[in-house]
C-alpha atoms as a printed R data frame, in Angstrom:
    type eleno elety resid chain resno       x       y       z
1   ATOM     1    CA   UNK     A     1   1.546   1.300  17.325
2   ATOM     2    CA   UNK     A     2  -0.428   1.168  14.194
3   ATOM     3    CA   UNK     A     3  -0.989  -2.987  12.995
4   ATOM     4    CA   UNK     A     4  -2.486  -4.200   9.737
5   ATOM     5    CA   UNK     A     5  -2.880  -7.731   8.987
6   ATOM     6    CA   UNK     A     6  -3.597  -9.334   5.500
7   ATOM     7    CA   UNK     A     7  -3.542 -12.494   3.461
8   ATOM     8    CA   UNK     A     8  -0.104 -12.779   1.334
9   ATOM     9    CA   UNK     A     9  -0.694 -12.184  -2.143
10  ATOM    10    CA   UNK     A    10   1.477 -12.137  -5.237
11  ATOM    11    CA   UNK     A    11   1.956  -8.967  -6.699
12  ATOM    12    CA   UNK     A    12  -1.213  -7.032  -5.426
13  ATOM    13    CA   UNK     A    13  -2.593  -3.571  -6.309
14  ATOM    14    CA   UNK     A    14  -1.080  -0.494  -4.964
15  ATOM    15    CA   UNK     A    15  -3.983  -0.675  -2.329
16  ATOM    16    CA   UNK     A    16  -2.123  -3.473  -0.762
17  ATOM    17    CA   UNK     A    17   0.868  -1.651  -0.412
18  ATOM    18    CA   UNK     A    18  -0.424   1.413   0.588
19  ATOM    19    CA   UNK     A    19  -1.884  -0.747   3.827
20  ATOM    20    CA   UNK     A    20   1.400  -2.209   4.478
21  ATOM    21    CA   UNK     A    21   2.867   1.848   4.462
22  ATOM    22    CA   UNK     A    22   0.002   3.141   6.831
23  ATOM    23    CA   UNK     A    23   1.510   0.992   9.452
24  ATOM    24    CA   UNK     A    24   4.306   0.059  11.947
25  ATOM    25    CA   UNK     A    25   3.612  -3.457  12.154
26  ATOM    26    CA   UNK     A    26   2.262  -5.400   8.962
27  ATOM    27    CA   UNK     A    27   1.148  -9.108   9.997
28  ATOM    28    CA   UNK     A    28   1.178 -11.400   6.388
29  ATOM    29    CA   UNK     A    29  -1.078 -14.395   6.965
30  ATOM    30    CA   UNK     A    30   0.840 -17.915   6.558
31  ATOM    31    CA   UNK     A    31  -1.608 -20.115   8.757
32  ATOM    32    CA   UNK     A    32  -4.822 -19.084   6.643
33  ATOM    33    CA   UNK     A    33  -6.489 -21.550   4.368
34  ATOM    34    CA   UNK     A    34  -5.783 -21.135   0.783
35  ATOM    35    CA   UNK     A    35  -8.772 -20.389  -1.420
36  ATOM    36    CA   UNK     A    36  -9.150 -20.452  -5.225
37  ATOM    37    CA   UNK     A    37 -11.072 -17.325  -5.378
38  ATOM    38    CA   UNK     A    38  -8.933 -15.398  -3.668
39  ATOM    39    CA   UNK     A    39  -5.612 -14.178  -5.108
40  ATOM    40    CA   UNK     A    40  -2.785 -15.227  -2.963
41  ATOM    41    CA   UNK     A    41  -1.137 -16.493  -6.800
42  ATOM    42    CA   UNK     A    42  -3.021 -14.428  -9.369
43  ATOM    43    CA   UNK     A    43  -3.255 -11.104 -10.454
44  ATOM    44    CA   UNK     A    44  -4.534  -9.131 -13.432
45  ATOM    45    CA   UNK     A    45  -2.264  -7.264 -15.569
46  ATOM    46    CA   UNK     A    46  -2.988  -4.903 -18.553
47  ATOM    47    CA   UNK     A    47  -3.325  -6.677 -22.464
48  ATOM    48    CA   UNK     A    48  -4.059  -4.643 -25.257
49  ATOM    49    CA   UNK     A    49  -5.648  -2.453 -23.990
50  ATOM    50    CA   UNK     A    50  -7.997  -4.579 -21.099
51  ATOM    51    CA   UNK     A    51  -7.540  -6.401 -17.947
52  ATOM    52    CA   UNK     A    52  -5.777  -9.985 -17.959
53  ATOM    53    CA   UNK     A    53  -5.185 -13.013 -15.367
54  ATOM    54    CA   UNK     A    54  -1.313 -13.945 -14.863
55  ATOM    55    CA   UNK     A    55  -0.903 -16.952 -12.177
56  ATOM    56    CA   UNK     A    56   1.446 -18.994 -10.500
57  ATOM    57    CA   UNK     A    57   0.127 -22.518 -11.274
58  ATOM    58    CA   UNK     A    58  -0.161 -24.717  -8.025
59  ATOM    59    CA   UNK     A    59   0.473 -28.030  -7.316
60  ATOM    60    CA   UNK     A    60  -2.980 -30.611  -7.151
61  ATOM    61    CA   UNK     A    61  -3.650 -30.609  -3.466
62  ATOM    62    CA   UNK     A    62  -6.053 -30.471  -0.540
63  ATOM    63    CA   UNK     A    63  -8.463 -27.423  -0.420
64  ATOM    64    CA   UNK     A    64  -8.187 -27.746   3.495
65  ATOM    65    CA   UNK     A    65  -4.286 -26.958   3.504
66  ATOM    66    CA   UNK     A    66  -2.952 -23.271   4.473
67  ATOM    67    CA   UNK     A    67  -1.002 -21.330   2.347
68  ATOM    68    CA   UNK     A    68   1.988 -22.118   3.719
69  ATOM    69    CA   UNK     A    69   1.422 -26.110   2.971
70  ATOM    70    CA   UNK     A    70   0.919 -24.936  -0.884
71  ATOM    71    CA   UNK     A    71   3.538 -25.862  -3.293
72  ATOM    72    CA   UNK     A    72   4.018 -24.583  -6.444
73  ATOM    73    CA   UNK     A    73   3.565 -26.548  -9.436
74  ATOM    74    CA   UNK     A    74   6.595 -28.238 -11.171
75  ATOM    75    CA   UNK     A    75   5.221 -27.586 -14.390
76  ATOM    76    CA   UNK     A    76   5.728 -23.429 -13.592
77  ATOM    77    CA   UNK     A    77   7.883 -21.731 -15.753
78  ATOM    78    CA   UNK     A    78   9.220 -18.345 -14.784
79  ATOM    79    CA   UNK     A    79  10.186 -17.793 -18.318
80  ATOM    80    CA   UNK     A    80   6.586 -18.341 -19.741
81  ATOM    81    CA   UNK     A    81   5.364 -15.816 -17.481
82  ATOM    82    CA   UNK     A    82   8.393 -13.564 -17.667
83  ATOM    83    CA   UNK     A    83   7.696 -13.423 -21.274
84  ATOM    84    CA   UNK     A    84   4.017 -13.120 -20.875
85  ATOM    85    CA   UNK     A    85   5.171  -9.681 -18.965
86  ATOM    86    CA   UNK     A    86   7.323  -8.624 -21.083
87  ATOM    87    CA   UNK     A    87   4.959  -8.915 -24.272
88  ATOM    88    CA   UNK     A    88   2.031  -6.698 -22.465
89  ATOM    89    CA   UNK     A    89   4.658  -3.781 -21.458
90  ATOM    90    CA   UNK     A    90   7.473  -3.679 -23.241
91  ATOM    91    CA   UNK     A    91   6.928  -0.729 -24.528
92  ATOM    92    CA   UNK     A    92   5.888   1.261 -21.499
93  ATOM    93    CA   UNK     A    93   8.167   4.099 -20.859
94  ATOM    94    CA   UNK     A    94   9.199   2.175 -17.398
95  ATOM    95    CA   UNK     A    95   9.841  -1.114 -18.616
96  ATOM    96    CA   UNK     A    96  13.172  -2.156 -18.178
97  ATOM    97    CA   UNK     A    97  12.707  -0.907 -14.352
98  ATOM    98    CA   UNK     A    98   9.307  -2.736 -14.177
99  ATOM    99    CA   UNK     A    99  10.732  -5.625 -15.606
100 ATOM   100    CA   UNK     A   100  13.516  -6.270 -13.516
101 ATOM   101    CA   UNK     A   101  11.612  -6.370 -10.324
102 ATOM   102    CA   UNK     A   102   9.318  -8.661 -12.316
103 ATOM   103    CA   UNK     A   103  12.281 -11.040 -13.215
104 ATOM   104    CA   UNK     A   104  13.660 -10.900  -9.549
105 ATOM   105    CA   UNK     A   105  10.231 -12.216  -7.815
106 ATOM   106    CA   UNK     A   106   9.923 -15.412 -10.378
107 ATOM   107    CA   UNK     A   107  11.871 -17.708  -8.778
108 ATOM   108    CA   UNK     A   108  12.556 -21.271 -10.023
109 ATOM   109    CA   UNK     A   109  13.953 -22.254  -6.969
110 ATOM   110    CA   UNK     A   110  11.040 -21.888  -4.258
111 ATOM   111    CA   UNK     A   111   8.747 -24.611  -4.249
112 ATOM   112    CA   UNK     A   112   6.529 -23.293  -1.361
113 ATOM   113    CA   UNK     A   113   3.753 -21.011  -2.072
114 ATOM   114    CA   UNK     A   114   3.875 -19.068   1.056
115 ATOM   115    CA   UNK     A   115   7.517 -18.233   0.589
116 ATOM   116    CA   UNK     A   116   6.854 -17.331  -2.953
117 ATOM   117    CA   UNK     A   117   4.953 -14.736  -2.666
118 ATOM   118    CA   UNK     A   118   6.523 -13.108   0.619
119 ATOM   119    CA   UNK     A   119   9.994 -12.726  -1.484
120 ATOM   120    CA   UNK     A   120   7.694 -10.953  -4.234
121 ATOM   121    CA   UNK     A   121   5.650  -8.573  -1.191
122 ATOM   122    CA   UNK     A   122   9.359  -8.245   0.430
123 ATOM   123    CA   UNK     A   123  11.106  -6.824  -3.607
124 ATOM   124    CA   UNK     A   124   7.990  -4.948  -4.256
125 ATOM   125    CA   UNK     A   125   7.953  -3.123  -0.480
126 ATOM   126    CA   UNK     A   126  11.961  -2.289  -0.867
127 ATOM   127    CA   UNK     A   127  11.197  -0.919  -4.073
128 ATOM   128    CA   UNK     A   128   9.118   1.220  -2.922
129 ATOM   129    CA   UNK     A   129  11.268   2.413   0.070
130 ATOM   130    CA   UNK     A   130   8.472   1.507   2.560
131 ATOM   131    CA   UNK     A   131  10.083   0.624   6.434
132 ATOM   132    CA   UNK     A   132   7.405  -1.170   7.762
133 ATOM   133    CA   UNK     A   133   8.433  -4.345   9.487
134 ATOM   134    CA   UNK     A   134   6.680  -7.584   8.488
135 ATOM   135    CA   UNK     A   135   5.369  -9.920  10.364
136 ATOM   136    CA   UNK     A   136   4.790 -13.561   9.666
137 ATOM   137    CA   UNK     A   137   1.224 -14.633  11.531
138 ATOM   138    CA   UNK     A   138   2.477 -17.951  12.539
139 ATOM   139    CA   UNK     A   139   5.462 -16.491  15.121
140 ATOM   140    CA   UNK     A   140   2.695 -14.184  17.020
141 ATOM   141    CA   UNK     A   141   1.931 -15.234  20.134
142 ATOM   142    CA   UNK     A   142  -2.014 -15.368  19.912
143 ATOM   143    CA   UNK     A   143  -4.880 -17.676  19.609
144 ATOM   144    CA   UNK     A   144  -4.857 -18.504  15.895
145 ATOM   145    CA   UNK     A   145  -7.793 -21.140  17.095
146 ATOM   146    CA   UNK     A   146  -9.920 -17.806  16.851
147 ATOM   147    CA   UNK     A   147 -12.065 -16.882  13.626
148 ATOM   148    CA   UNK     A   148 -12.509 -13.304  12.195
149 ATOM   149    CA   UNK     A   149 -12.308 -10.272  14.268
150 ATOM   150    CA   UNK     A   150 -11.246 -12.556  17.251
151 ATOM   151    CA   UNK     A   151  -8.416 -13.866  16.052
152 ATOM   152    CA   UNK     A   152  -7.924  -9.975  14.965
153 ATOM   153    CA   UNK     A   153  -7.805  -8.511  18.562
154 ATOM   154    CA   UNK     A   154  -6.030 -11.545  19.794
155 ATOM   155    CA   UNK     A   155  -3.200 -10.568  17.091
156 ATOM   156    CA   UNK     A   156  -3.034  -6.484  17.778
157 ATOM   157    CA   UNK     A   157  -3.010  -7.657  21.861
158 ATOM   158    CA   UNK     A   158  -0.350  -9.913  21.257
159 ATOM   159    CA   UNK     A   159   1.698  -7.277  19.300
160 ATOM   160    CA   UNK     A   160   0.762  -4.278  21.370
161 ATOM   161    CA   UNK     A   161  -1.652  -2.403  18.697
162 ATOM   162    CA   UNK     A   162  -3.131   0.765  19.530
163 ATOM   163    CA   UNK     A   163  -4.577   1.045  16.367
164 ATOM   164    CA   UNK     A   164  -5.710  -1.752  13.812
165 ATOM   165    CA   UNK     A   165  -6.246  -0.598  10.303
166 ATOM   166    CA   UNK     A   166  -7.956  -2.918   7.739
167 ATOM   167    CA   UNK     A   167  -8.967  -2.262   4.272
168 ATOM   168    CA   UNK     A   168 -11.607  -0.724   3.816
169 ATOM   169    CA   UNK     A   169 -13.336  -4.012   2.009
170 ATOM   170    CA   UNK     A   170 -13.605  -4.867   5.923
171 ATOM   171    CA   UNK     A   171 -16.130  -1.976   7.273
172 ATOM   172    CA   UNK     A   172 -18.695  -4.343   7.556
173 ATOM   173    CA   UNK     A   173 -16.685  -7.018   9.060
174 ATOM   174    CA   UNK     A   174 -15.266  -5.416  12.344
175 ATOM   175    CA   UNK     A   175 -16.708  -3.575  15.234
176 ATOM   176    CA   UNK     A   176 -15.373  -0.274  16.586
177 ATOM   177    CA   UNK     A   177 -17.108  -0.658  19.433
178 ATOM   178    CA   UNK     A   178 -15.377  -4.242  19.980
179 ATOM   179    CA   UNK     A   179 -11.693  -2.676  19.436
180 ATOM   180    CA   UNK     A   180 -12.301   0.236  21.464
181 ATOM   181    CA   UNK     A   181 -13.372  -2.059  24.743
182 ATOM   182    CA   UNK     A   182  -9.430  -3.668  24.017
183 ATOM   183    CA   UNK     A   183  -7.998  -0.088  23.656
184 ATOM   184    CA   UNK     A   184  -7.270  -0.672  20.121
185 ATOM   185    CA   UNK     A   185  -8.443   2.041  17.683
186 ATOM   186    CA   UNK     A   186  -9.915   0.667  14.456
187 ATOM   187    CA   UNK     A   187  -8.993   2.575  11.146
188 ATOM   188    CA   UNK     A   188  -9.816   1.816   7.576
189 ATOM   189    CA   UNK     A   189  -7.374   2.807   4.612
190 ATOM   190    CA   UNK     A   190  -9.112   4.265   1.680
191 ATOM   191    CA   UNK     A   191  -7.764   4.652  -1.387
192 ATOM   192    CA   UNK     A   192  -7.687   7.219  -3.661
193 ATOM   193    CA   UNK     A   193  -8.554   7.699  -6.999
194 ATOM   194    CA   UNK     A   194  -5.629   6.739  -9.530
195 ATOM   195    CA   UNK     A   195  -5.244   7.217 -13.077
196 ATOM   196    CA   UNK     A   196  -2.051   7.556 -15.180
197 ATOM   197    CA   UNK     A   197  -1.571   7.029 -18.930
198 ATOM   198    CA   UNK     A   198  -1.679   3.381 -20.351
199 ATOM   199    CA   UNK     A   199  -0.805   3.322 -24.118
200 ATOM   200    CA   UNK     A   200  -2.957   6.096 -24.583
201 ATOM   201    CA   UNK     A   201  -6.635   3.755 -23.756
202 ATOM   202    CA   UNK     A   202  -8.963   4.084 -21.662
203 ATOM   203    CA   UNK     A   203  -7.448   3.685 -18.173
204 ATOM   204    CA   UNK     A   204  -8.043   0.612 -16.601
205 ATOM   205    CA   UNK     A   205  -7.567   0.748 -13.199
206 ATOM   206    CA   UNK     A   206  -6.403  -1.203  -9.905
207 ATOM   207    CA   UNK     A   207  -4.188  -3.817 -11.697
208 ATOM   208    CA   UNK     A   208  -1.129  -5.360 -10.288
209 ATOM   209    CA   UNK     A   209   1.665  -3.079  -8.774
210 ATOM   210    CA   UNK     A   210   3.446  -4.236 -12.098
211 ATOM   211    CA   UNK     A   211   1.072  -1.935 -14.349
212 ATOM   212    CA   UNK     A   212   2.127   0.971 -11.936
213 ATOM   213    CA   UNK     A   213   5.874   0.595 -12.182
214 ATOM   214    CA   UNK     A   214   5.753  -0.031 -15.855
215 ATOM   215    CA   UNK     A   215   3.805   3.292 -16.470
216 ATOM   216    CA   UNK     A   216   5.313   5.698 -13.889
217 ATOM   217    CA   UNK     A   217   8.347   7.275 -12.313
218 ATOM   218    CA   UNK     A   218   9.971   6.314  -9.201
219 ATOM   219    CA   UNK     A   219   8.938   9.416  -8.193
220 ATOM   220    CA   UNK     A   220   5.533   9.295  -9.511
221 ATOM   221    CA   UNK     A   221   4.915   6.098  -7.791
222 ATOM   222    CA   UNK     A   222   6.255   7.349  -4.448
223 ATOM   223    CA   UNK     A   223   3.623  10.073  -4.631
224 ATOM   224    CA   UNK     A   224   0.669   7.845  -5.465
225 ATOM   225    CA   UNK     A   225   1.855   5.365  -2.653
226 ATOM   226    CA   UNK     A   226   0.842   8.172  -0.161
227 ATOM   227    CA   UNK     A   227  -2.660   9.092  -1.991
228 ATOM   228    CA   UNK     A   228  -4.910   7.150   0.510
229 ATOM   229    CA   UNK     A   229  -7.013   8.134   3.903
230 ATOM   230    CA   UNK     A   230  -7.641   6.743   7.135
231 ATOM   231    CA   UNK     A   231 -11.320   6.639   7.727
């Protein structure tokens, strides 16, 4: 069984999603600390013509709390960001399909940060048709006192992994050697190149999921979903 394991966040690149279709198993991190450099509630989106910042603002709070002890600000407004959307792409040729997945992840109901972005990873992996089942990290039965590529094997052990495939950000991180002597065959996905037309610029690539739904065909995004490699 093929297991992939990644931090949750809100509506990554295609690269994420690609992961999450390479596998059987796809473990979303809830019991990881949140970092402000990272981007479980940011992503960049494409404005005239360059790369933007969209964000879900967060409640003030402790930088030692997980993810899934995040809140969401009360000051968020899913219309403000809606419309800041809507204003970048409304005239790609995909937009009213974009947008609606767009409108359908924005909740003003969820307060919790975690749960926020799982229902966007959950509309965005439907949409796509992938049948991977997801995995919250929290219910696996493994030693989440571990660090790294510990707490990595302990995961794939618990679940039964043959093979663990990471992005390929992680080559440096992990041991093959280490996975092997566990039975587990270590993989990394590799994505490949991607370009489609954006308003007729210069393509700017690896932007949220939502730049490749506004610009593309379901069909043309089921196709580029399957353009990566297991190295």
């Amino acid at each position: 069984m093929k297991v992939a394991i990644m931090q949750p966040y809100f509506l990554p690149y295609v690269g994420y999603f690609q992961l999450i279709d390479a596998v059987d198993r796809f473990v979303v991190y809830d019991n990881i600390k949140y970092t402000k450099k990272g981007w479980f509630n940011r992503n960049r989106f494409l404005l005239n013509g360059s790369d933007a910042m969209f964000s879900i603002p967060l409640k003030r709070d402790s930088d030692s709390l997980d993810v899934r002890e995040r809140e969401v600000s009360p000051d968020y407004d899913p219309e403000k960001l809606a419309g800041q959307l809507k204003g970048a792409y409304a005239r790609a040729p995909y937009f009213e399909h974009g947008f609606e997945l767009v409108r359908s992840v924005l909740p003003a109901d969820e307060a919790n940060l975690f749960r926020f972005i799982r229902r966007s990873i959950d509309a965005v992996v439907d949409r796509l048709g992938i049948d991977t089942r997801i995995v919250v990290s929290s219910s696996v039965d493994a030693d989440h006192s571990l660090k790294g590529q510990d707490r990595v094997l302990s995961i794939c052990e618990s679940l039964g992994a043959t093979t663990y495939v990471n992005a390929i950000g992680g080559v440096g991180l992990y041991s093959r050697d280490d996975f092997a002597e566990r039975g587990i065959d270590l993989r990394f996905i590799r994505s490949r190149p991607l370009e489609y037309r954006q308003f007729g610029a210069p393509f700017v690539p690896w932007l949220s999921i939502v730049d490749l739904l506004m610009f593309n065909s379901a069909a043309d995004v089921k196709r580029m979903l399957a353009e990566y490699d297991l190295i």
